[in-house]
C-alpha positions in Angstrom: 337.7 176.8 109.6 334.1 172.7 109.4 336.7 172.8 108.4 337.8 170.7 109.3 341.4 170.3 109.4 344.1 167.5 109.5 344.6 166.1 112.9 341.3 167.4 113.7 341.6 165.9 117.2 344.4 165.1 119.5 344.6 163.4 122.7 342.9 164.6 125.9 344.4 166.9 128.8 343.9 166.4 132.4 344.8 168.7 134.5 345.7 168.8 138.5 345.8 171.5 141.1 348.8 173.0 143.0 348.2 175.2 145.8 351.4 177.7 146.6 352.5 179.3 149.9 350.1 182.4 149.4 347.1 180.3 148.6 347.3 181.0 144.9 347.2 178.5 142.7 348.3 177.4 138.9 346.8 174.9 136.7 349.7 172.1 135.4 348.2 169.7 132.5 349.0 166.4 132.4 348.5 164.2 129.8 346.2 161.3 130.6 344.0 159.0 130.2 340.0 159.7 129.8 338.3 159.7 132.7 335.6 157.2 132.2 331.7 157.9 131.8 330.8 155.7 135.0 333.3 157.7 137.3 331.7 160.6 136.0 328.2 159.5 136.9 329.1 159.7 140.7 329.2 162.9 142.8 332.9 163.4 142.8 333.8 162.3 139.3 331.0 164.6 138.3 332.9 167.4 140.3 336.1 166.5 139.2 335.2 166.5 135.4 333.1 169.8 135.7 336.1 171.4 137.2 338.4 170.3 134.6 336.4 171.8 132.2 336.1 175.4 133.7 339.8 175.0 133.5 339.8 173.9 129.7 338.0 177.1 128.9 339.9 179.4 130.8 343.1 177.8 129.2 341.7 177.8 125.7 340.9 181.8 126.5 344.1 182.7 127.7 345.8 181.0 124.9 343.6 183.0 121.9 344.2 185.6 123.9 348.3 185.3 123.6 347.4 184.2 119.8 345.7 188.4 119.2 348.0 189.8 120.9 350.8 187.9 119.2 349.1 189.0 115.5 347.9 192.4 116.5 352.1 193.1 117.6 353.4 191.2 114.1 350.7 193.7 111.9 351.9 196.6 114.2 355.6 195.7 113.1 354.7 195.7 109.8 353.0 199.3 109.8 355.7 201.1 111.2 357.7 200.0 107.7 358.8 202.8 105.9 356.9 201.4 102.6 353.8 201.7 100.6 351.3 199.7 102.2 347.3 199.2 102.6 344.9 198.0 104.6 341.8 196.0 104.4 338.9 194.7 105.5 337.3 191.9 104.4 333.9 191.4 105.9 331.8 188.0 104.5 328.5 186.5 105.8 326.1 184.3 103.9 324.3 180.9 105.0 325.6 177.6 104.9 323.6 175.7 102.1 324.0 171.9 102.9 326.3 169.5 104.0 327.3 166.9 101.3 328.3 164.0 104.2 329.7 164.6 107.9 330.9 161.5 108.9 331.4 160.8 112.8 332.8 157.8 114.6 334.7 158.6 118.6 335.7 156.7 119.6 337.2 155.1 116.2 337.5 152.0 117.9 334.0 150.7 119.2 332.1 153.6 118.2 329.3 153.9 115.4 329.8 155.0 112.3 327.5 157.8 111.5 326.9 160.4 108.7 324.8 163.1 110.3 323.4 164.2 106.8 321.8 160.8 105.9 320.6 160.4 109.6 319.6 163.9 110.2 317.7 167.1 109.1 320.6 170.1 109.3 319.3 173.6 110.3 319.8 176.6 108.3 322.5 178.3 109.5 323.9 182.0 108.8 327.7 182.2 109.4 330.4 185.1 109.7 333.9 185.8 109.1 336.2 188.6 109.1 339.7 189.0 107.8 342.0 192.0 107.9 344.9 191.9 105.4 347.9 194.5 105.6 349.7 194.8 102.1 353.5 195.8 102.5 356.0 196.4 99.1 353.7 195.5 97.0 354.0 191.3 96.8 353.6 191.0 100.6 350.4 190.5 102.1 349.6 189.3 105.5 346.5 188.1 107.3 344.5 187.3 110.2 341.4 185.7 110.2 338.2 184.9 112.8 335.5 182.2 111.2 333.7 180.5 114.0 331.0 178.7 112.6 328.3 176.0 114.2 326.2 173.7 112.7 323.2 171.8 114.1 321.8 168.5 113.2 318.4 167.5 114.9 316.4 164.1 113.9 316.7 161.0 115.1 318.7 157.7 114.2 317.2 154.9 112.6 319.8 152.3 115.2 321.7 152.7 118.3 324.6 154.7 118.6 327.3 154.7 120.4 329.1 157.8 120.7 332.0 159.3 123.0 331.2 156.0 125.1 327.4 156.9 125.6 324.8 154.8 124.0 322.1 157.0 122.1 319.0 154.6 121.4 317.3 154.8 117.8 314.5 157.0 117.2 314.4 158.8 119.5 314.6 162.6 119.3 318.5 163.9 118.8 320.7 167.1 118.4 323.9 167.3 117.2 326.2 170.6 117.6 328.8 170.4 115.3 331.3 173.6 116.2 334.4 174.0 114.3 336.0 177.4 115.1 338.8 178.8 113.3 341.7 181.1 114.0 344.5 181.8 111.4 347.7 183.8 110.5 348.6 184.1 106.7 351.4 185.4 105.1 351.6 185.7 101.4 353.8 186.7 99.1 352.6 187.6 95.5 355.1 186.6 92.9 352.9 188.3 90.0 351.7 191.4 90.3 350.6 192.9 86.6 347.3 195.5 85.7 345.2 192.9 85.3 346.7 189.6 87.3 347.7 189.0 90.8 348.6 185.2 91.5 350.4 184.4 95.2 351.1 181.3 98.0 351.9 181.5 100.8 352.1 179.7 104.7 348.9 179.5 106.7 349.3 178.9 111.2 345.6 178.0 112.2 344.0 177.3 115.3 341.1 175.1 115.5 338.4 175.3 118.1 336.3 171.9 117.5 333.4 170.2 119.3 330.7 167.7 118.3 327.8 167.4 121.0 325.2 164.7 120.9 322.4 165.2 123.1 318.7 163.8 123.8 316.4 164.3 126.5 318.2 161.6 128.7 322.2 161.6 127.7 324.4 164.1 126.6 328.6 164.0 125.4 330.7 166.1 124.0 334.1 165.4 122.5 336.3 168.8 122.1 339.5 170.0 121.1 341.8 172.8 120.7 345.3 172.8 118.6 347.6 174.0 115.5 347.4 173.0 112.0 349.3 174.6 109.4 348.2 175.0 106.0 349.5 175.9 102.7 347.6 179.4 101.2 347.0 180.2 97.6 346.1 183.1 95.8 344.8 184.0 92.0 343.0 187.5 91.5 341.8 188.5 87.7 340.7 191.8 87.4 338.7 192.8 84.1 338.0 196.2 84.3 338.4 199.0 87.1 335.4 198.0 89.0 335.0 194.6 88.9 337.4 191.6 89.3 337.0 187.9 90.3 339.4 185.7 92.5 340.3 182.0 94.0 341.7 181.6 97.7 341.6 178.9 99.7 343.8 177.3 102.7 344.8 173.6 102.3 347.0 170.5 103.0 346.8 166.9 103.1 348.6 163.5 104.9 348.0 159.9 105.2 346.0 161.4 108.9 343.8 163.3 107.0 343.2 166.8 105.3 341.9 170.5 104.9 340.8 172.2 102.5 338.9 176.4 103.1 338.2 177.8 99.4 336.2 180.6 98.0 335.9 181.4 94.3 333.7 184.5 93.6 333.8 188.0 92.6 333.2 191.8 93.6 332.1 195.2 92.6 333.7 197.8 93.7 331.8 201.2 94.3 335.2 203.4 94.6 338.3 202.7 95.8 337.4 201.7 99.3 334.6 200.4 99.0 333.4 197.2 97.0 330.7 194.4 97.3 331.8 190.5 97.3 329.6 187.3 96.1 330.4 183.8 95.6 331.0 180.3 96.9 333.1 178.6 99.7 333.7 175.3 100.3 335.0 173.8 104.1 336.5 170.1 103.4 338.1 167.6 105.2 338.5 165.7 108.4 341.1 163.1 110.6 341.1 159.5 110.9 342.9 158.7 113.9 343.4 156.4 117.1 341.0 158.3 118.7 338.4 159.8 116.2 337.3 159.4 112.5 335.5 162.8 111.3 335.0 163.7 107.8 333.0 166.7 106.2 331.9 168.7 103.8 330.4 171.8 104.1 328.9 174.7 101.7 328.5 177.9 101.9 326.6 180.6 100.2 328.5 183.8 100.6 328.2 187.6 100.3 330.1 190.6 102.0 331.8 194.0 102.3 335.2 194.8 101.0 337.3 197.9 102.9 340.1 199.1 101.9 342.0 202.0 103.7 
């Protein structure tokens, strides 16, 4: 969801083994403070902070995992309605075009402000998404939705920077991976429904998988995060004639921490009743400003894709 959502990033988890009677063990998180960058430049800080990150990936893992199966058993309680319903599929790809400003400071206190579009040269970037949307009674629609999507900055700074605690000298040679992952559940509900219009809102539960990565030939930090931001959903669907029709949709919301915005205003042709062809434009907005971070982007997107309905 680049997108970049409100509360974009939350506080860090450490974690801490416990080793049971029969040798197996379980992973308890504990909420602490960072381990600093000097204790992980020696041997067993190094070991300690590797191992807590094999452990933040497993937990992120088994927790989209429980997300899937959670949606996959809503959308399978759904079908089993007694009601007219339908399927589909909508498939979207495209590259992303630009990046207006992405704005980085971590930490927010001490760190360097930096907009990665003035500073650096962003790589073209092809993106993907899928969403399958299951369409119950008529006015009830709802939704789940994969978008992972990275973008990558290379160039160099024209002053030092100090990012994530690590000092990045100026011009010398520099990537930046910007990740921003996105996982969400929609429902909708359409309160009009004519020939012609179709206009809905409805509640959006998204799961953000974020990273930024700065990296050179001699230092490298990453500052990542996983959590839930909900979102408000709206809908607006005009269609002209049989074959062709136009919409708006987008995911957003907005507090004195920050805000989201996901929106996509385009069109499609539709070759039969199953199958039709989507263009148009999508904008990713938004970003925190918070104890620990300040991030702020905006992100476009150049979109086409395949529509399939069953």
């Amino acid at each position: 969801m680049l997108t970049t959502a409100a509360g974009f990033f939350m506080g860090k988890e450490y974690r801490r083994l416990h080793f049971a009677d029969n040798d197996r063990y379980y992973v308890s998180l504990v909420t602490a403070c960072r381990v600093s960058d000097s204790f992980r430049s020696a041997g067993n800080g190094k070991t300690i902070y590797l191992l807590g990150r094999l452990i933040d990936m497993n937990r992120q893992l088994r927790r989209l995992k429980s997300i899937l199966v959670w949606c996959c058993t809503l959308v399978a309680c759904f079908s089993s309605l007694p009601l007219q319903a339908q399927w589909r599929l909508d498939l979207e790809s495209g590259l992303v075009v630009g990046t207006n400003y992405n704005r980085v400071r971590i930490p927010n206190q001490g760190g360097t402000l930096v907009n990665l579009t003035d500073n650096l040269t962003v790589n073209p970037t092809v993106f993907y998404r899928a969403r399958l949307n299951y369409t119950f009674a008529n006015r009830h629609t709802l939704s789940v939705l994969y978008a992972p999507l990275t973008v990558q900055y290379k160039g160099a700074f024209d002053q030092p920077v100090n990012y994530n605690n690590q000092i990045f000298e100026a011009n010398r040679p520099l990537t930046v991976d910007y990740k921003f992952n996105s996982y969400r559940l929609t429902y909708r509900y359409d309160f009009i429904t004519g020939s012609r219009w179709r206009v809905g809102a409805g509640l959006t539960a998204k799961i953000r998988d974020a990273n930024i990565r700065f990296a050179n030939e001699s230092v490298q930090t990453d500052y990542s995060n996983i959590g839930f931001v909900p979102l408000v959903h709206l809908y607006a669907a005009y269609q002209p004639s049989e074959r062709w029709s136009i919409w708006l949709e987008g995911d957003a919301l907005g507090s004195r921490f920050g805000r989201a915005e996901d929106v996509f205003v385009g069109g499609a042709y539709h070759i039969s009743r199953a199958i039709g062809l989507k263009a148009g434009y999508r904008v990713v907005e938004g970003g925190a400003d918070v104890e620990d971070i300040y991030n702020f982007t905006w992100i476009n997107y150049a979109s086409v894709g395949l529509l399939i309905t069953l």
